[in-house]
VOPAGU-2260 file (C-alpha; in pm, 1 decimal, decimal comma):
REM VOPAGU-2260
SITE   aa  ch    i         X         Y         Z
SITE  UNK   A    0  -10163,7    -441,5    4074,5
SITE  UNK   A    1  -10059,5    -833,4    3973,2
SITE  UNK   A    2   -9690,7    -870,5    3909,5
SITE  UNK   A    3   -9460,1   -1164,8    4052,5
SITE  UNK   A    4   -9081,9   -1157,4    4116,8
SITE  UNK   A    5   -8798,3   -1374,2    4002,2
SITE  UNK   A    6   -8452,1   -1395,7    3866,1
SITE  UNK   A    7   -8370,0   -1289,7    3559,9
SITE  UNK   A    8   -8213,4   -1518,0    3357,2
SITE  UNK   A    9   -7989,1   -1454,0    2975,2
SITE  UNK   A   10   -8329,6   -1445,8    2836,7
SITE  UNK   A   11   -8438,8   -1154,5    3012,8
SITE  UNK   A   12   -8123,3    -899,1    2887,8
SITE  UNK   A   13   -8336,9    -729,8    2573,6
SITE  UNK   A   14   -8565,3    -621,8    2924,1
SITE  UNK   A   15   -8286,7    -565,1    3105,0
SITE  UNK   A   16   -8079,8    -362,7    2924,2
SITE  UNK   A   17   -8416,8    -138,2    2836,7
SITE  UNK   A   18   -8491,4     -82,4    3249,0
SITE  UNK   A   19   -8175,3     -49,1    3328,7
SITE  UNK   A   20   -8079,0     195,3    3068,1
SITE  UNK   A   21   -8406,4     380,4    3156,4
SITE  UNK   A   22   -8332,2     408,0    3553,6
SITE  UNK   A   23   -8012,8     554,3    3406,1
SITE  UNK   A   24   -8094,7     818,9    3204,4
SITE  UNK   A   25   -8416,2     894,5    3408,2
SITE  UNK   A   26   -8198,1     954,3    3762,7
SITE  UNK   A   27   -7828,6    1021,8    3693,3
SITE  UNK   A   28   -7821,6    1128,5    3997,3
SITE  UNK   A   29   -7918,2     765,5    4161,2
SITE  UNK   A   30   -7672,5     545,4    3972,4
SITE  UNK   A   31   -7283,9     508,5    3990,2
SITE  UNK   A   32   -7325,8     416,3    3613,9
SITE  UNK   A   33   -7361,7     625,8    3343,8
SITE  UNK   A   34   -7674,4     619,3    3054,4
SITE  UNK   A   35   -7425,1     689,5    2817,9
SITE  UNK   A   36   -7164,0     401,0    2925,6
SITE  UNK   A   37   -7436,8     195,3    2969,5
SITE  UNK   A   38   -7536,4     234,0    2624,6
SITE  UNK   A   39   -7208,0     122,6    2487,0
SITE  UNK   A   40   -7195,8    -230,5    2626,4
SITE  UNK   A   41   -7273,6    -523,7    2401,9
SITE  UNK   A   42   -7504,9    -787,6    2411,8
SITE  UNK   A   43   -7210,8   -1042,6    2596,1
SITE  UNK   A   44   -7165,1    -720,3    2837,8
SITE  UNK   A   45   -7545,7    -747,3    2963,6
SITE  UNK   A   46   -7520,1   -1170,9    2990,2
SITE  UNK   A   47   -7221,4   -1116,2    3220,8
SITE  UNK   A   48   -7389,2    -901,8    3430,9
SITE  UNK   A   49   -7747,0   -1128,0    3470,8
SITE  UNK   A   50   -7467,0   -1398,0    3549,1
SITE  UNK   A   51   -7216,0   -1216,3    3785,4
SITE  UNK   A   52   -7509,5   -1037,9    4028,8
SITE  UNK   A   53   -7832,1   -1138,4    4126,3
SITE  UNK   A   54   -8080,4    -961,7    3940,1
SITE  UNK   A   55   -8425,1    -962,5    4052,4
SITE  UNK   A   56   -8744,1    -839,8    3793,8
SITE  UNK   A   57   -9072,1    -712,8    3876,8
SITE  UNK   A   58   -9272,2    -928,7    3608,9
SITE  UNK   A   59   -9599,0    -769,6    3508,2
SITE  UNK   A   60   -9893,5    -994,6    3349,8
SITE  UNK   A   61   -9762,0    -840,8    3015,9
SITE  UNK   A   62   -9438,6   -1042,9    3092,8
SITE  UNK   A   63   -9288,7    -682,8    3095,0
SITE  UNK   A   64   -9070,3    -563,3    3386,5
SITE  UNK   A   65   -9165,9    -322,7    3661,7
SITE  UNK   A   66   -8878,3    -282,6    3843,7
SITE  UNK   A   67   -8575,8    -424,7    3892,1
SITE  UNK   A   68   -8294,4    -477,9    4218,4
SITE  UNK   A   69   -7954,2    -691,9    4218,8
SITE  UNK   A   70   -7752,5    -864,0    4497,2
SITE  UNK   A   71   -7393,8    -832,6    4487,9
SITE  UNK   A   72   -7163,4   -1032,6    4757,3
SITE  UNK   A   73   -6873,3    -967,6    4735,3
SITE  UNK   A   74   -6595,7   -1237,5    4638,9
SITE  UNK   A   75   -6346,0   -1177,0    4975,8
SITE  UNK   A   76   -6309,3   -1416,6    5227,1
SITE  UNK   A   77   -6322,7   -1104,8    5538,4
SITE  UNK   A   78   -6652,7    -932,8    5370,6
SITE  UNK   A   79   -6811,4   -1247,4    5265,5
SITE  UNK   A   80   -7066,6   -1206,8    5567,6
SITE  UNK   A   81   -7250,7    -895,8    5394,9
SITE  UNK   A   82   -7385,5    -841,4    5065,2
SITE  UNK   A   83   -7529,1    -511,2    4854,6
SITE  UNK   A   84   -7825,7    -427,2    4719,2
SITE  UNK   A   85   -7782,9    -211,2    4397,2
SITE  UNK   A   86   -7972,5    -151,2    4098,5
SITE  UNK   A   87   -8259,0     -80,3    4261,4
SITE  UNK   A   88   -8537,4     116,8    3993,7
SITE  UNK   A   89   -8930,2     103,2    3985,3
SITE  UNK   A   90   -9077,3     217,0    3670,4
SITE  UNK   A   91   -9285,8     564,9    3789,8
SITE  UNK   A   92   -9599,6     406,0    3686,9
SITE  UNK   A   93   -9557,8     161,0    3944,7
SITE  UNK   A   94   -9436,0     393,3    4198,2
SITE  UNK   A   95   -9638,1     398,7    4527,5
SITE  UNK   A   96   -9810,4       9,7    4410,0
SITE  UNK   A   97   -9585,9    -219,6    4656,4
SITE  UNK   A   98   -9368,0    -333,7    4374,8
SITE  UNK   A   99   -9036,1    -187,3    4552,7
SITE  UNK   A  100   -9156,2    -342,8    4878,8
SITE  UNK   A  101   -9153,8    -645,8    4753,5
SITE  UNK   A  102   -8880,9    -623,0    4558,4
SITE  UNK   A  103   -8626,6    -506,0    4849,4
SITE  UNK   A  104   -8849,1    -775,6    4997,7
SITE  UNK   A  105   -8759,3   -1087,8    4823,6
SITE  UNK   A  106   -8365,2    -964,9    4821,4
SITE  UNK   A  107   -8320,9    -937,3    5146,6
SITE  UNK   A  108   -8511,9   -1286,5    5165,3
SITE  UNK   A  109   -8245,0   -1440,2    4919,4
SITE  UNK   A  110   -7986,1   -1242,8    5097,5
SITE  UNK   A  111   -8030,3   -1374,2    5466,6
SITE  UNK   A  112   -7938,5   -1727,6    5282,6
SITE  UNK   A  113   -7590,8   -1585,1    5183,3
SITE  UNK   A  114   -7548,2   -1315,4    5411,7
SITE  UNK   A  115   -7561,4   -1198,8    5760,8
SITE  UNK   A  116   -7588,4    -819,9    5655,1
SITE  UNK   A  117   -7733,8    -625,7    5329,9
SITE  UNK   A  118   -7590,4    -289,9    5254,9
SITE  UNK   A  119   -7694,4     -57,4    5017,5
SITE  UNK   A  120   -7641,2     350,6    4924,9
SITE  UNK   A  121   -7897,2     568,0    4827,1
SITE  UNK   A  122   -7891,0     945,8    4723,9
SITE  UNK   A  123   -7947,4    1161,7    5017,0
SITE  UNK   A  124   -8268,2    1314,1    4878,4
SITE  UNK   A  125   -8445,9    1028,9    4743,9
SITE  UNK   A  126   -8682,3    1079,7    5079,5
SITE  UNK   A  127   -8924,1     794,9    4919,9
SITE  UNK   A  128   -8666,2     538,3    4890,4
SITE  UNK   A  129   -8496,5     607,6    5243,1
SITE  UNK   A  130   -8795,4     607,5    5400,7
SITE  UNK   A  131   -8887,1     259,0    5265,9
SITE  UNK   A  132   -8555,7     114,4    5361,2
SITE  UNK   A  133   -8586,8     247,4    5705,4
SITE  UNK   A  134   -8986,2      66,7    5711,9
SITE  UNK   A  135   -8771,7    -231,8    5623,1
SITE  UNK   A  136   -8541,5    -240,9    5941,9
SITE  UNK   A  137   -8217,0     -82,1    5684,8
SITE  UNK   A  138   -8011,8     205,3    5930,6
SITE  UNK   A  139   -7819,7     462,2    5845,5
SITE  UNK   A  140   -7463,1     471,0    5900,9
SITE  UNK   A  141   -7337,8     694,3    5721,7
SITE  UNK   A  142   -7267,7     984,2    5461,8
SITE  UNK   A  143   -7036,9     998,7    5189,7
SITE  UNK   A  144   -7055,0    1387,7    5094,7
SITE  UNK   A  145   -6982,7    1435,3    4725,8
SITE  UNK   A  146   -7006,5    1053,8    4591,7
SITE  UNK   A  147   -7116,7    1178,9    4272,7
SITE  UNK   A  148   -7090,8    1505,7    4067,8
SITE  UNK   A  149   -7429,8    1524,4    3808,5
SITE  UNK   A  150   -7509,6    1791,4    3586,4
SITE  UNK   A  151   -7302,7    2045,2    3772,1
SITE  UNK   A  152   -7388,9    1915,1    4110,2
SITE  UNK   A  153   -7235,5    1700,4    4384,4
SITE  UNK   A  154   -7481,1    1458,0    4505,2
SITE  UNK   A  155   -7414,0    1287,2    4854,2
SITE  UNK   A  156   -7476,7     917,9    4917,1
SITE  UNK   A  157   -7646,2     772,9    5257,1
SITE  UNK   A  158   -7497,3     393,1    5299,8
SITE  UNK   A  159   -7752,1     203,2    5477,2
SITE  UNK   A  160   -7731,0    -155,5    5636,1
SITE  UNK   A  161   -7967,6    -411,6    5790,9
SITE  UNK   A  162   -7830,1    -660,3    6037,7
SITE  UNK   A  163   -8033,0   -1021,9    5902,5
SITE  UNK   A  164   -7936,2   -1192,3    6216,6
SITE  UNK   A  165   -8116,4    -922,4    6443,5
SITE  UNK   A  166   -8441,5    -800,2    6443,9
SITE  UNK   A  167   -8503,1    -503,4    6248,3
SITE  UNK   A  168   -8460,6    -144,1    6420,5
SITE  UNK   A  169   -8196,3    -252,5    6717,9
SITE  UNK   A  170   -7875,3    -116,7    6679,3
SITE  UNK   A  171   -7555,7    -340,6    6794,0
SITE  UNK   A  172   -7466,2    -223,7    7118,1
């Protein structure tokens, strides 16, 4: 499969907004955010968010988008030194082709400019997706039981980080 990654830019929010709404009603479960709240924000909403974060698109030959990932860092001057990795959806047709290696890839590459640490949370059954983060030197550190409550359900959240200024897999001692 030929796709190449990149920034998105204000040009890309009609593609945006679709993916992103998409990964939201898809896997409720997966996303802080809402499909429905999601749905409600206009046009300026979607260009604040391409130029707040760090969005980075799977771009298919097409020009359409495969997958998507953000970096956030945040804005304080004590948690400057780590960033977050959020957003992170690969269209299930693309699933299993490389595309969210080399997405998670190319943010933590853009990350270890910024950042000495990348964080991110995933839902504690997404097996697929922790498993790739662990193949990609990310640790567990924790749980937070009942982050989210979906369709009747509380959903727990693993929080994962990967030291950039270590080698993958060794813990700080």
């Amino acid at each position: 499969m030929s796709f190449s990654i990149r920034r998105l830019g204000l040009d890309d929010a009609p593609a945006y907004r679709a993916i992103r709404h998409e990964a939201l009603a898809n896997h409720p479960e997966a996303f802080v955010s809402s499909a429905e709240s999601f749905a409600q924000k206009s046009d300026a909403d979607i260009r604040e968010t391409l130029s707040a974060l760090t969005v980075f698109g799977a771009i298919l030959p097409d020009g359409s988008l495969g997958g998507i990932n953000a970096f956030l860092r945040p804005e304080g001057i004590k948690e400057r030194h780590r960033g977050w990795m959020i957003q992170v959806y690969v269209r299930p047709e693309h699933r299993g082709s490389g595309m969210a290696q080399a997405l998670v890839e190319h943010l933590v590459h853009h990350a270890s400019q910024h950042v000495l640490q990348v964080h991110l949370g995933v839902w504690s059954e997404n097996v697929p997706a922790i498993k790739l983060y662990e193949r990609l030197g990310f640790e567990t550190y924790g749980t937070e039981p009942r982050y989210l409550f979906v369709n009747g359900r509380f959903i727990d959240e693993h929080l994962m980080v990967r030291f950039l200024d270590k080698a993958p897999g060794k813990s700080e001692q």
